[in-house]
N, C-alpha and C positions, 0 to 999 in steps of 0.2 A: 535578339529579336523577340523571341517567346517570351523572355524577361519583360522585357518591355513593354507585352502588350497584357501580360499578368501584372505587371504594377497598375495599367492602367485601370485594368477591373477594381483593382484594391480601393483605387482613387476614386472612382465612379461608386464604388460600394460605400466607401466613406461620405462621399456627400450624399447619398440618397438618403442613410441610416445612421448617419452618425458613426461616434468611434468601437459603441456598443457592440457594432456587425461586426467587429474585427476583431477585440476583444474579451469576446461571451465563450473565448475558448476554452472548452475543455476536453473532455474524447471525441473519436471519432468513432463512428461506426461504419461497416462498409458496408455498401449497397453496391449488390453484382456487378451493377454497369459501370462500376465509377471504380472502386479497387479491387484487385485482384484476390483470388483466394489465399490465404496465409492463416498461419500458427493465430498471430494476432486477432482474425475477422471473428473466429468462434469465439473468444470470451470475452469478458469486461465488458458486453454490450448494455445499454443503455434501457432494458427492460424495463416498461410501465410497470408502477407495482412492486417493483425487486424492491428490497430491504436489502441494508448492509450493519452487521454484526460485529461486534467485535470482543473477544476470550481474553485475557491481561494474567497469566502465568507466573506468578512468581514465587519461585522455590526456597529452600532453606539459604539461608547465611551461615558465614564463615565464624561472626563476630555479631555483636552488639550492633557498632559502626555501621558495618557491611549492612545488617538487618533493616538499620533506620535509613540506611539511603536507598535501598530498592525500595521501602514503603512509599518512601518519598515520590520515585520516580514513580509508582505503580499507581498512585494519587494524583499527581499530577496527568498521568496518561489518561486516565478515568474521567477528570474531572476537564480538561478540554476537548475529548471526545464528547461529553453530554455540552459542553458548553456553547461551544467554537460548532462543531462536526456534524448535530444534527442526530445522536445517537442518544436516546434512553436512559436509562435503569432499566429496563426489558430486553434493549440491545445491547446491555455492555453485560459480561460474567466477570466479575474478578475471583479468583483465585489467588488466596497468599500466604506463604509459610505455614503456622500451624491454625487457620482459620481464624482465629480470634476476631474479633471485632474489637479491633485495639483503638485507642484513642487519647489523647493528648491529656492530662493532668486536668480534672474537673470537667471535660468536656461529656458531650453523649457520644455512647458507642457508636461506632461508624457501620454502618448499615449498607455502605457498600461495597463490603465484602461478600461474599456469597459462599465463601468456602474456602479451605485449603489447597493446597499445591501436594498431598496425598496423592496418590495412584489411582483410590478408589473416587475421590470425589473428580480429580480429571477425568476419570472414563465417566462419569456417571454424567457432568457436567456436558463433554462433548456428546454423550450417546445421545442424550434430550435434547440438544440443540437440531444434532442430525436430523430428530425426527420433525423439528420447527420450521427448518429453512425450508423455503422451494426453489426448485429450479432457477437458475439465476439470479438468485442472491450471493451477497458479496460476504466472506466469509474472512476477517482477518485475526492470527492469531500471533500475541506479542508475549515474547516468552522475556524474562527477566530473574538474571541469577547467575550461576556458579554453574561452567560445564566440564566435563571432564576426556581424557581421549578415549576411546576405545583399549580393556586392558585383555583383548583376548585379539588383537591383532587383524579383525574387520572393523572395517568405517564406522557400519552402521551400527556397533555395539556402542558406540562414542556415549555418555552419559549426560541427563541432564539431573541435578543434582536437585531432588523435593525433598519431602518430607517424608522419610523413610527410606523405602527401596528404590532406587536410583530406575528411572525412564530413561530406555536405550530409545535410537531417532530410529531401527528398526519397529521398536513398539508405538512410537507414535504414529509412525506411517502407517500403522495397521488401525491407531484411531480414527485417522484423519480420512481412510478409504472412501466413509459415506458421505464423502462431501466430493465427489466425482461428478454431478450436475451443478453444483454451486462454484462460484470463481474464491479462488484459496490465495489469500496472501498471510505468508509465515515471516514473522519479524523475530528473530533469533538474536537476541544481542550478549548474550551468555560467553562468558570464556572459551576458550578451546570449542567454539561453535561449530567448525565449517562442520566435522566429519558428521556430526549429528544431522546439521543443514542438509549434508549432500543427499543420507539418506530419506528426506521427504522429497526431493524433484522428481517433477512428475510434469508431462505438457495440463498446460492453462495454469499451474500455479506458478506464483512470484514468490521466491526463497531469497531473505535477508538473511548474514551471517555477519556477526560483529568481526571475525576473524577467517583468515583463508587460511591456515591449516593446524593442524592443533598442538605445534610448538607453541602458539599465541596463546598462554593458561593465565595470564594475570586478566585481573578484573578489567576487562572494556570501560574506556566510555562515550560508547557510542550512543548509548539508552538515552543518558544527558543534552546530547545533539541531538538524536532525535525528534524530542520533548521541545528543546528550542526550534526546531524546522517549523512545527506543530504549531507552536505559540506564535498570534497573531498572524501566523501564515508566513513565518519568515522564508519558508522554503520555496516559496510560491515562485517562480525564479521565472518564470513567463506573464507573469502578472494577471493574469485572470482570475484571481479570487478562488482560487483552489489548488488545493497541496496534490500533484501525484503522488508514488509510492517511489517512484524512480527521483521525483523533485525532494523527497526526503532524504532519501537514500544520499544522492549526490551533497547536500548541505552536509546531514550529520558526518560521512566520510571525511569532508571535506575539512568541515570545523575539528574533527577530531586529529588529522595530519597538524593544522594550525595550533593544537595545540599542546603539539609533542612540540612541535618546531620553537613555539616560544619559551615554551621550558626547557630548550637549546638537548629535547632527547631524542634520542634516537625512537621511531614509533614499536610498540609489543603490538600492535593491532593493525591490520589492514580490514577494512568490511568488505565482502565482495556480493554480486548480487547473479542468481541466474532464472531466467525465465521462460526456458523455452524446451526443459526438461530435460534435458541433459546431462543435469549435475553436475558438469563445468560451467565453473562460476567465473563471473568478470569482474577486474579489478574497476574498469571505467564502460561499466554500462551504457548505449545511448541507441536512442530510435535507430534504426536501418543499422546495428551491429548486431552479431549475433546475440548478443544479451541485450534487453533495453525496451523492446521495443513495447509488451506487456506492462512493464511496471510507468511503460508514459502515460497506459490509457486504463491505468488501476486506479483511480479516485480514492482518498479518503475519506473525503468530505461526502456524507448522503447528498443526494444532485437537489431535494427540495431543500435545504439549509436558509430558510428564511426569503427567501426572495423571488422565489413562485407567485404567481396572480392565483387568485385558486379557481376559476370558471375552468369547469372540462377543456374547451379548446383553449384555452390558455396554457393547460397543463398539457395537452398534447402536442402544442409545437415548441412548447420548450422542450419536452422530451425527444423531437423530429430535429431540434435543434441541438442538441448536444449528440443525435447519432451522426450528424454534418459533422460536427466538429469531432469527433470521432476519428468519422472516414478521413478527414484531412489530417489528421495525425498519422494514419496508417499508410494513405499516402504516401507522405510524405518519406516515412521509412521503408516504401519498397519501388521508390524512385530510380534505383540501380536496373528494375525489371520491364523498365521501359524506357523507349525514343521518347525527346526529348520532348518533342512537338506533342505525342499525346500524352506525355505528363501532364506539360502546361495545361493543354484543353483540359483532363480531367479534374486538374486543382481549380481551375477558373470556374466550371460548370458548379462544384462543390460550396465554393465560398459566394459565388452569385445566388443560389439555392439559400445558401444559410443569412445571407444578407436579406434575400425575399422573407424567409419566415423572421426572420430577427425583426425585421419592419414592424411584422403585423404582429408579433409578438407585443412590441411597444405600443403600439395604436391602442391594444384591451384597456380596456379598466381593472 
C-alpha cells in the first residue's frame, strides 16, 4: 500500500518535471526532520564552496615494465580527473617514482608531475595541501605501486614501497591527521594493501584496498579497472551522470574477479572497502550494510563539472538539490530504523521537495 502510493508520487513527479526530477541523482544530504542521525549525515555533505582535491602517489617499481605501466595508469588518472571530473592542475598533486618529468621520445617534459613518491616530498606535498583545504572539502588520495606486509609483526608497520625509505600506513596515518575537518577518501591499490589500508580507518574516511589480507603480494589489477570505472563514467551503475566511490569500487572489484575468471585463474586479489571506521573491511559493500553507506554519497566528480547555470540562485538550488538527493540516499540506507509507513512519508516528502526545486531549477536561464 505505501508502495503504491510512493510510485504514485514518482509518477505525478515525472509528469510535472520530467525524467530530470528523478534522475539528477546524486548524494543525499540529511536535514533533521527527514533522516535520522547517522555515521553517514556528518560528512560528504554538499557544501557551497567546498573544493575536491585530489594527491595521485605513485612509488618505486620493481622493473622497467612495472615502471611504465604505473606511469601509465598515474597519467591516465590525472588526465580524466582534469578532463572528465572537474579537477585542475591546482587540484590534482602527482607524485611519481624519482620525480622526473619524464616524457615520451621527442616530446616536451611533462609538467604534470609535481614531485616524487620520496618521504620528504610526500610530507611536504600533503603538509601544504593541509594548510589549503577548508572545512569540507573533499580530500581523495590514490596510491599506486608495490606494497609490502608488515616485517615486525604489527599491521600498521605494513609498507608502502617509494623512493627510498619505505612509508609504514602507521606513518601515513600520522600525515593524513590534518585532514580531520575535510571528508578523506584513500584509494590503495598497491599489493599486499589491506594491512597498510586497515591502518588509516578512521570514522568519515572511505578506505579502498586492492587486496584483503597481505598474503595477496603480487601486483593487483585493480588500478586498471578502476581507470576504466572512471572512463566515460562506465561505473556510473545508477545512471545519473556521476561515478560514486562505492560505484567505482564495485565495477573495478568486479571487472577484476572477471578477469581472473576468463584467464580460467584462480583470483591473488580480492579489494575490499570500509567506511565507517572500524577497519573491518567488506568484501560486498552497499548502502544500509555496515560498509557502504559513505562511499555512495562520496562523489568523484566536483558537483559543478560543466553543467551548472551560473546565476546565484541557480547555483543555490542545485546545491539544495543535490543535499535532497543526498538525504534520499541516506534514507534509503537507514530504512531498517524505521516503520514502514513513516519511511514512505519521509522518501515521498524528499523527492516531492527535490522534484519542486528540480522544476524551477529548469525554468532559469
Amino acid at each position: 500500500m505505501m508502495q503504491s502510493r510512493w510510485l504514485n508520487s514518482l509518477l505525478a513527479i515525472g509528469l510535472l518535471f520530467g525524467a530530470s526530477a528523478l534522475t539528477a541523482q546524486p548524494a543525499d544530504q540529511s536535514s533533521p526532520a527527514l533522516v535520522g542521525d547517522s555515521n553517514e549525515d556528518v560528512y560528504f555533505r554538499n557544501v557551497p564552496g567546498a573544493r575536491k582535491v585530489a594527491v595521485i602517489i605513485t612509488g618505486a617499481a620493481a622493473s622497467d615494465d612495472i615502471k611504465a605501466r604505473f606511469r601509465q595508469w598515474s597519467m591516465a588518472l590525472h588526465d580524466l580527473l582534469s578532463r572528465d571530473y572537474g579537477y585542475s592542475e591546482e587540484t590534482i598533486t602527482l607524485l611519481i617514482d624519482d620525480g622526473e618529468a619524464f616524457t615520451s621520445e621527442g616530446a616536451e617534459p611533462n609538467f604534470r608531475v609535481d614531485g616524487s613518491s620520496r618521504r620528504e616530498d610526500i610530507e611536504s606535498a600533503l603538509t601544504d595541501l593541509s594548510e589549503q583545504v577548508r572545512p569540507g572539502d573533499q580530500v581523495t588520495v590514490i596510491m599506486i605501486g608495490h606494497g609490502a606486509r608488515s616485517d615486525t609483526g604489527v599491521e600498521e608497520d605494513a609498507k608502502f614501497n617509494i623512493v627510498g625509505p619505505d612509508l609504514t600506513g602507521r606513518e601515513f596515518a600520522r600525515l593524513l591527521e590534518p585532514f580531520n575537518e575535510q571528508d578523506l577518501v584513500v584509494i590503495n591499490t598497491t599489493s599486499a594493501s589491506y594491512e597498510f589500508s586497515a591502518a588509516l580507518s578512521a570514522p568519515g574516511r572511505v578506505i579502498l584496498s586492492a587486496t584483503r589480507s597481505a598474503a595477496e603480494r603480487y601486483d593487483p589489477m585493480f588500478a586498471a579497472y578502476l581507470i576504466d570505472a572512471l572512463d566515460q563514467r562506465q561505473g556510473d551503475r545508477d545512471k545519473n551522470g556521476r561515478v560514486s566511490v562505492l560505484e567505482a569500487y564495485t565495477y573495478a572489484s568486479q571487472s577484476v574477479l572477471g578477469w581472473y575468471r576468463d584467464q580460467g585463474r584462480l583470483p591473488t586479489e580480492r579489494a575490499v572497502l570500509d567506511d565507517n571506521g572500524d577497519a573491518v573491511f567488506s568484501l560486498e559493500p552497499a548502502s544500509g550494510a555496515g560498509d557502504g553507506g559513505l562511499a555512495e554519497i562520496a562523489y568523484i566528480d566536483v558537483a559543478s563539472t560543466g553543467q551548472q547555470k551560473s546565476s546565484p540562485e541557480a547555483q543555490q538550488l542545485f546545491a539544495e538539490m543535490q543535499d535532497l538527493e543526498r538525504s534520499v540516499f541516506l534514507l534509503r540506507g537507514q530504512k531498517a530504523n524505521y516503520l514502514e509507513a513513516e519511511y514512505w512519508d519521509r522518501l515521498e516528502t524528499l523527492l516531492v521537495e527535490l522534484a519542486r526545486k528540480t522544476g524551477r531549477y529548469n525554468e532559469l536561464p
